[in-house]
Backbone as CSV, one residue per row, in Angstrom:
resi,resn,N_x,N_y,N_z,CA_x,CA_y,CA_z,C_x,C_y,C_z
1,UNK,9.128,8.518,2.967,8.478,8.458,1.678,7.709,7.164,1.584
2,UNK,6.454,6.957,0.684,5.909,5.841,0.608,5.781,5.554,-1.007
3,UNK,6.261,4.288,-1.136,6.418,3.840,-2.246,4.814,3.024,-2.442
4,UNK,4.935,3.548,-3.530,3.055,3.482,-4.207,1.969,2.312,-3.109
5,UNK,1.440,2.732,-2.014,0.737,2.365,-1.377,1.479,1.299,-0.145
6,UNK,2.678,1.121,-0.520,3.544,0.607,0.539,3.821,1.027,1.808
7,UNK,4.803,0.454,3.096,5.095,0.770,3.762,6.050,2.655,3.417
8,UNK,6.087,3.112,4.766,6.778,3.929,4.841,8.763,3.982,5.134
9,UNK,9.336,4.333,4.176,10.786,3.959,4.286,11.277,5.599,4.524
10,UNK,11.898,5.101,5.899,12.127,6.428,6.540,13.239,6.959,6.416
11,UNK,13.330,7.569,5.078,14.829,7.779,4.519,14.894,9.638,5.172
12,UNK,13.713,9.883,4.391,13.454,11.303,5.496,12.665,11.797,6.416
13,UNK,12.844,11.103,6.823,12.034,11.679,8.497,12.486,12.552,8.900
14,UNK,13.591,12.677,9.793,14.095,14.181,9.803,15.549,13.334,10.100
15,UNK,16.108,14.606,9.691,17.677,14.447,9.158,18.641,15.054,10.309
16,UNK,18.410,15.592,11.004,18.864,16.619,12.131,18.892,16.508,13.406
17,UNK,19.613,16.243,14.233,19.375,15.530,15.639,18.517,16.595,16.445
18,UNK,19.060,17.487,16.396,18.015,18.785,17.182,16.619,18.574,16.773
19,UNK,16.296,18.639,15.427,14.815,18.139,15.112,14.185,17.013,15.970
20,UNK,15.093,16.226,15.584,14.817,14.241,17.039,14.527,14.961,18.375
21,UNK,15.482,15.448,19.026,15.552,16.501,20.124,14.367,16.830,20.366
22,UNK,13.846,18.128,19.505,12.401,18.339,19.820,11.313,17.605,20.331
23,UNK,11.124,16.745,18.975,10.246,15.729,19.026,10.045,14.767,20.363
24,UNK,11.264,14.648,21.031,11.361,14.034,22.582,10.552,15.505,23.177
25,UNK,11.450,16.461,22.990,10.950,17.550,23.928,9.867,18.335,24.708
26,UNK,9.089,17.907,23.102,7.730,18.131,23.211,6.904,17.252,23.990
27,UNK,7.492,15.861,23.993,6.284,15.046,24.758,6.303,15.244,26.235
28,UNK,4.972,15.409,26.670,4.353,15.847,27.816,5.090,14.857,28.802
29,UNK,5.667,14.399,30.126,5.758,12.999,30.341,4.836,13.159,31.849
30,UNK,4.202,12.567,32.512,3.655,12.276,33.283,4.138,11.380,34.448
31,UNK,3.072,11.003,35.318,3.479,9.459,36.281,3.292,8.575,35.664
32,UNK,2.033,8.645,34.800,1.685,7.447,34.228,2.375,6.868,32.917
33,UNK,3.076,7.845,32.189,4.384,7.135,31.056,5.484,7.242,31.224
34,UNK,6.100,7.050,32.725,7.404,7.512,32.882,8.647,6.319,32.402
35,UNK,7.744,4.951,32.564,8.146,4.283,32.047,8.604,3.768,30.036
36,UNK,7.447,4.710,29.811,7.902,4.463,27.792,8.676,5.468,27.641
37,UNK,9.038,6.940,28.817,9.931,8.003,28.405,11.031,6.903,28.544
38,UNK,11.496,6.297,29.947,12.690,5.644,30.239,13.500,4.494,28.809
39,UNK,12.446,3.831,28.029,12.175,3.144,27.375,13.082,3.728,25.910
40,UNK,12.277,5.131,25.465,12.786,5.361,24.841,14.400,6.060,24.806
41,UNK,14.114,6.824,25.881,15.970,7.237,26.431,16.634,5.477,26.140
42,UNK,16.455,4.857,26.861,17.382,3.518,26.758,17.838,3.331,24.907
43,UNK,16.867,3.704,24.361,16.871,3.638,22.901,17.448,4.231,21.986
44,UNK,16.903,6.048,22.743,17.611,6.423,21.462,18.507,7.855,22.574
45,UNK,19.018,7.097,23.602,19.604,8.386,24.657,20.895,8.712,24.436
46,UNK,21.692,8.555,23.136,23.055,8.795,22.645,22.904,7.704,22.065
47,UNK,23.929,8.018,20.765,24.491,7.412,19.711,25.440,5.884,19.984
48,UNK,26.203,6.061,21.475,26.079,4.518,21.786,25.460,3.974,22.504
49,UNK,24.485,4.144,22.943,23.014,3.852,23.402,22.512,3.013,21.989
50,UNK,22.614,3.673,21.211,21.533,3.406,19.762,22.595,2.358,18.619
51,UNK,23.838,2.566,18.890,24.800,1.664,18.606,25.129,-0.182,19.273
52,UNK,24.810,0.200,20.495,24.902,-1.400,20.990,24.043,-2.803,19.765
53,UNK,25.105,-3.224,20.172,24.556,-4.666,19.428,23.140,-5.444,19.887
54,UNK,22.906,-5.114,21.332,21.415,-5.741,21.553,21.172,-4.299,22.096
55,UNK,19.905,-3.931,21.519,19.050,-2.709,22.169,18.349,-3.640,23.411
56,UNK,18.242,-2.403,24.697,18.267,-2.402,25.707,16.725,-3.044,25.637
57,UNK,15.837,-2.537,25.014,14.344,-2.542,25.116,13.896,-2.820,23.383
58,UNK,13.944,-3.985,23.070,13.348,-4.233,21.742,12.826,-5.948,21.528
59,UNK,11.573,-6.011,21.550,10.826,-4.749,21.096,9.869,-3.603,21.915
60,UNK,9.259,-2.398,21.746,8.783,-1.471,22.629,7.310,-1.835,22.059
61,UNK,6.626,-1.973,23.140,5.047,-1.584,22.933,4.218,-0.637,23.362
62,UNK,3.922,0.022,23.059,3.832,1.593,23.315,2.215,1.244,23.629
63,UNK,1.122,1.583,24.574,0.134,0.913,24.043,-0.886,2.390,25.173
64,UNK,-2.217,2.387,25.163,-2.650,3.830,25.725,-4.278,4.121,24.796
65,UNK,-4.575,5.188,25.413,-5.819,5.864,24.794,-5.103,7.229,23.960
66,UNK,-6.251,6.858,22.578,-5.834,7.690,21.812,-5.746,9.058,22.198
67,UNK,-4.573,9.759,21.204,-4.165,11.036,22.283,-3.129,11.159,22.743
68,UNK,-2.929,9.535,23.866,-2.043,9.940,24.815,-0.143,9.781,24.776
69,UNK,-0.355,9.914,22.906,1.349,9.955,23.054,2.181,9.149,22.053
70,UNK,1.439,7.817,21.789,2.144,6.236,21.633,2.685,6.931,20.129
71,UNK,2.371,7.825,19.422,2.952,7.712,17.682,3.424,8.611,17.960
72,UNK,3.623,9.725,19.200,4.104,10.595,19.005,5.901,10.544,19.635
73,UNK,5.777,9.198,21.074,7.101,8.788,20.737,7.979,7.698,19.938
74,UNK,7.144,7.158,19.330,7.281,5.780,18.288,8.337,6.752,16.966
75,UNK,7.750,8.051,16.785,8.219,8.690,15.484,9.313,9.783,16.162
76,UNK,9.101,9.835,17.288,10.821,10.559,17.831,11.819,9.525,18.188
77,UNK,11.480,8.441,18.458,12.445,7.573,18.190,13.041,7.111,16.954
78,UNK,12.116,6.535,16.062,12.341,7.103,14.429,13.424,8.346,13.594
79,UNK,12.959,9.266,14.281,13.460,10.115,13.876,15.240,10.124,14.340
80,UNK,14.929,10.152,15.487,16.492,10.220,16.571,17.055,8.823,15.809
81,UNK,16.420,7.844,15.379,17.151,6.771,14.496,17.995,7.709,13.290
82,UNK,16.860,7.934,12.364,17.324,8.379,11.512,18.025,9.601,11.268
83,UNK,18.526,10.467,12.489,19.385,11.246,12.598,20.751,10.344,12.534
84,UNK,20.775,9.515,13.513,22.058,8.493,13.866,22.560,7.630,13.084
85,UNK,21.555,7.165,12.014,22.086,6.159,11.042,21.077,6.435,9.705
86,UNK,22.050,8.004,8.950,21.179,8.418,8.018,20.830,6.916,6.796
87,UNK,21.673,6.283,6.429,21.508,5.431,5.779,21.399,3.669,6.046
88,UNK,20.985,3.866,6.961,20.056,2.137,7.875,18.489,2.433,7.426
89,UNK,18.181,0.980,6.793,16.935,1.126,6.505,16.234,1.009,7.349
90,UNK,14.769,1.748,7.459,13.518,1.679,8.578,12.313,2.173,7.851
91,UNK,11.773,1.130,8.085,10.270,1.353,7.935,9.250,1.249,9.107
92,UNK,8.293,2.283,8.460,6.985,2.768,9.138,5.609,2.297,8.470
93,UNK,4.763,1.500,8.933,3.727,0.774,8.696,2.626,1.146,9.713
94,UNK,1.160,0.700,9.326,-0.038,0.305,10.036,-0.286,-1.138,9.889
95,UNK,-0.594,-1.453,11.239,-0.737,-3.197,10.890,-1.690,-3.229,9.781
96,UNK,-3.144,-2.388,9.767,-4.082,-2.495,8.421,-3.119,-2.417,7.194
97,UNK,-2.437,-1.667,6.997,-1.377,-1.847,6.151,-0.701,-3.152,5.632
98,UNK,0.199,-3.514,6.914,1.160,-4.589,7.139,0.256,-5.686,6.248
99,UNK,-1.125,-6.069,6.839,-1.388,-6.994,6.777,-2.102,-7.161,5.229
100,UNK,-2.756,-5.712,4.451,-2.863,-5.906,3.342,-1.844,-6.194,2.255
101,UNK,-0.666,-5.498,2.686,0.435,-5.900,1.944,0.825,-7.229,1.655
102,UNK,0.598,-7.959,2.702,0.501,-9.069,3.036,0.228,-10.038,2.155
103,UNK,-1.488,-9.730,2.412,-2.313,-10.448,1.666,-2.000,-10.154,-0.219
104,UNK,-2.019,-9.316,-0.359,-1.570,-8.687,-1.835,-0.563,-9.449,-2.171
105,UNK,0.546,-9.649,-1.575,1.903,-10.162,-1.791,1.352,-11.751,-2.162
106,UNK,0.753,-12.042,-0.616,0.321,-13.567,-1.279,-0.512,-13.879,-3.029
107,UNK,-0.964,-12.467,-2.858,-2.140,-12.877,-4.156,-1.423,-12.910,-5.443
108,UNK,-0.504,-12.345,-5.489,1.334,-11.600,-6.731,2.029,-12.841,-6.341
109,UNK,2.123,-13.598,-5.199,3.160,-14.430,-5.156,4.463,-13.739,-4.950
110,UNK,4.316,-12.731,-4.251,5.585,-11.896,-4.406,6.019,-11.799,-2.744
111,UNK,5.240,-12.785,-1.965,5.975,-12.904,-0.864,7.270,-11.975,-0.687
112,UNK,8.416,-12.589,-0.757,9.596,-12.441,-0.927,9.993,-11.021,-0.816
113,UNK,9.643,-10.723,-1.946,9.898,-9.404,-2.116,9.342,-8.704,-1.195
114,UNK,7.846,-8.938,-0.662,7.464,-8.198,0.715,8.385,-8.045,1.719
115,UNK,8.863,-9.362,2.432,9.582,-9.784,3.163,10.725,-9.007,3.002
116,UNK,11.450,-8.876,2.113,12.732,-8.164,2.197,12.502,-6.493,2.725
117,UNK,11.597,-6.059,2.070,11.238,-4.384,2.812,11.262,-4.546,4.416
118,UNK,10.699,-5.367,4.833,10.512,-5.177,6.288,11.469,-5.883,6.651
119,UNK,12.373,-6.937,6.459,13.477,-7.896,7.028,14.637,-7.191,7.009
120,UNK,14.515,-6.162,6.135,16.280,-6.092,6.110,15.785,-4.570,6.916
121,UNK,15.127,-4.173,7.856,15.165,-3.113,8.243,15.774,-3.155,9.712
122,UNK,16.794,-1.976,10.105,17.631,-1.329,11.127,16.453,-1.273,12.187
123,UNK,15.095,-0.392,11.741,14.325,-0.510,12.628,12.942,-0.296,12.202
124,UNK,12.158,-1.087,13.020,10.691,-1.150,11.807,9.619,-0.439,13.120
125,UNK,8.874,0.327,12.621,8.046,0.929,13.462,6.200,0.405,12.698
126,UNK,5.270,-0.223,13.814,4.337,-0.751,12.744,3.076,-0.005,14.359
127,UNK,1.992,0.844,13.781,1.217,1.561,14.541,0.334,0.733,14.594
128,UNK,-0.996,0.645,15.589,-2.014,0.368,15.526,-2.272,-1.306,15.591
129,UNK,-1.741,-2.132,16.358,-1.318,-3.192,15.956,-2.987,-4.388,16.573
130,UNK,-3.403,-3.154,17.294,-5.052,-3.950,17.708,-5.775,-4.561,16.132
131,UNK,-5.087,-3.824,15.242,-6.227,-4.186,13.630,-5.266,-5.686,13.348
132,UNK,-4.902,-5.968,13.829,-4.684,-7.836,13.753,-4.976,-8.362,14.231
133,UNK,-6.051,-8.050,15.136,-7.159,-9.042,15.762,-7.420,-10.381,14.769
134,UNK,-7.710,-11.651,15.002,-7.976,-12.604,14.078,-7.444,-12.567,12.748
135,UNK,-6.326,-11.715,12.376,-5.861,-12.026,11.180,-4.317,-12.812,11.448
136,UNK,-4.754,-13.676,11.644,-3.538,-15.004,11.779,-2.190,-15.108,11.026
137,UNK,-2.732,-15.342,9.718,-1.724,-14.406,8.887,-0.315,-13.842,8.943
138,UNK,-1.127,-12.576,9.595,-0.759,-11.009,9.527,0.244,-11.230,10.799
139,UNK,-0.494,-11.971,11.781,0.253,-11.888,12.804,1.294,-13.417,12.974
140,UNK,1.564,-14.081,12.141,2.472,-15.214,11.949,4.065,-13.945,11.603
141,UNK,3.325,-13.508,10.473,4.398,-13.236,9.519,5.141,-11.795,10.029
142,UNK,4.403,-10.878,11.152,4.626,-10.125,12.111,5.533,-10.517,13.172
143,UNK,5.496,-11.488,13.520,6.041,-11.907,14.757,7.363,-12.751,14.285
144,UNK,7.523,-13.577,13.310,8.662,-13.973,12.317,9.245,-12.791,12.428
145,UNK,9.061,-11.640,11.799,9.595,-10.539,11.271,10.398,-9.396,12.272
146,UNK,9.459,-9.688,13.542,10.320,-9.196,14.343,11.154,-9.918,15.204
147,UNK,11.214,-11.642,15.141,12.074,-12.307,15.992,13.462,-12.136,14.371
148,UNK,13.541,-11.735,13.614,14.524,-11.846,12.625,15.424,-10.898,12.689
149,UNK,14.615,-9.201,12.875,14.965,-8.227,13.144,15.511,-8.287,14.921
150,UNK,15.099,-8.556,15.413,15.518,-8.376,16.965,16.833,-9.295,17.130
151,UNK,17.088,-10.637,16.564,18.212,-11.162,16.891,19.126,-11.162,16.014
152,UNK,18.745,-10.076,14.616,19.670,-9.167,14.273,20.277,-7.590,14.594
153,UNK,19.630,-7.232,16.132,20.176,-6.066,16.692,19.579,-5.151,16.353
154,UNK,18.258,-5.478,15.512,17.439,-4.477,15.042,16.165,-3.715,16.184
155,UNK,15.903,-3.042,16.019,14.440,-2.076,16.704,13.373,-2.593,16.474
156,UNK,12.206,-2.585,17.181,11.112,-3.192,16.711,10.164,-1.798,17.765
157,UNK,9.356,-1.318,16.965,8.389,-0.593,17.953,6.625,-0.615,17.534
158,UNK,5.988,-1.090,18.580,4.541,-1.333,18.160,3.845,-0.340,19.249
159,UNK,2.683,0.120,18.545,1.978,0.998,19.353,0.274,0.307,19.001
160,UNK,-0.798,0.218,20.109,-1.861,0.217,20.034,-2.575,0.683,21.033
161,UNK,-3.641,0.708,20.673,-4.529,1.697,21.607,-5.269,0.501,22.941
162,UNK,-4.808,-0.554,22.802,-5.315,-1.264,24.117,-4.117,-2.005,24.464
163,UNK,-3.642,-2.215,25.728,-2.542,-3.088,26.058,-2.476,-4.235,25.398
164,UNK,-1.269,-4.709,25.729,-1.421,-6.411,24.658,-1.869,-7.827,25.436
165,UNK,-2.241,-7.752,26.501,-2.640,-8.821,27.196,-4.257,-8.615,26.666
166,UNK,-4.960,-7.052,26.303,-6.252,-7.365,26.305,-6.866,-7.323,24.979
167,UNK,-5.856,-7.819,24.284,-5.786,-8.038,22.545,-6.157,-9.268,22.814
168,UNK,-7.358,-9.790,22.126,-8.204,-10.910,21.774,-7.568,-11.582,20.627
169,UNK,-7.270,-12.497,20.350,-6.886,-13.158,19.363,-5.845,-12.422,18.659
170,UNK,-4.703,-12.184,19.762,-3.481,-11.530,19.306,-2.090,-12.570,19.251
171,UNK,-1.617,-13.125,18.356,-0.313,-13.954,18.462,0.211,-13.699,19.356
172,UNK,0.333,-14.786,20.607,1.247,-14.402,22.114,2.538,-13.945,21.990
173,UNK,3.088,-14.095,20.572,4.281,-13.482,20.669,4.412,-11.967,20.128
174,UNK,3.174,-11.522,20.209,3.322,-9.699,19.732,2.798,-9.195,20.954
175,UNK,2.442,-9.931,21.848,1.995,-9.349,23.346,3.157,-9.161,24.385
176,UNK,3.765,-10.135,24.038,5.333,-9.491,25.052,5.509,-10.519,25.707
């Protein structure tokens, strides 16, 4: 659900592990992503898989030509979350998003309150993460957000459509 122009809080994504199931099922896997299938099995490949205190692979950068997949396993992992821990918070964002929220928050002074939607989340899924090119910002308060979440045992999954080494003015710490 999205709360009035906000991030996405993935209370229902899907509720049903067989549904999660699918959603793996369906994706095509190839030579060339055998590694983000492995990635996500490590993640979400049983319930104590998805239970450990440090996830195996977090954070995931899913990264590719459009098309080839990156939201389509970003949101079966999501999902297979939110089968496993119906009530752990997770949110789903676009960095264009992320980063207007952002800015908005600064303009309200309501920081804080931003911060808590995405901080206290189990696992935060944020798409498209090339649209933080030069927004400094966006990508300070991104990269905070997931060193907070990660060495609280949390998920972190980013997807963009160009690898992260060939992200131009990308915070070195959202490149890996």
């Amino acid at each position: 659900t999205r709360d009035n122009n906000g991030p996405y809080h993935l209370n229902n994504v899907v509720t049903l592990t067989a549904e999660a199931i699918l959603l793996l099922a369906h994706f095509i896997a190839g030579p060339e992503n055998q590694l983000a299938v492995v990635a996500v099995l490590a993640t979400v490949g049983s319930r104590s898989v998805m239970e450990a205190a440090r996830p195996t692979y977090s954070p995931i950068f899913f990264f590719g030509p459009p098309g080839s997949g990156k939201s389509h396993l970003a949101w079966a992992v999501a999902s297979a979350w939110k089968a496993c821990f119906p009530r752990e918070p997770a949110v789903g964002t676009t960095a264009a998003e992320f980063a207007q929220e952002l800015a908005d928050a600064l303009d309200a002074q309501t920081v804080d309150d931003f911060r808590s939607v995405y901080r206290r989340a189990s696992l935060l899924v944020v798409e498209d993460v090339e649209q933080l090119e030069n927004k400094a910002a966006a990508q300070q308060e991104l990269a905070d957000t997931m060193d907070i979440l990660v060495d609280a045992g949390g998920r972190v999954i980013l997807t963009s459509s160009m690898g992260p080494l060939e992200l131009k003015g990308l915070n070195p710490r959202l490149q890996g």
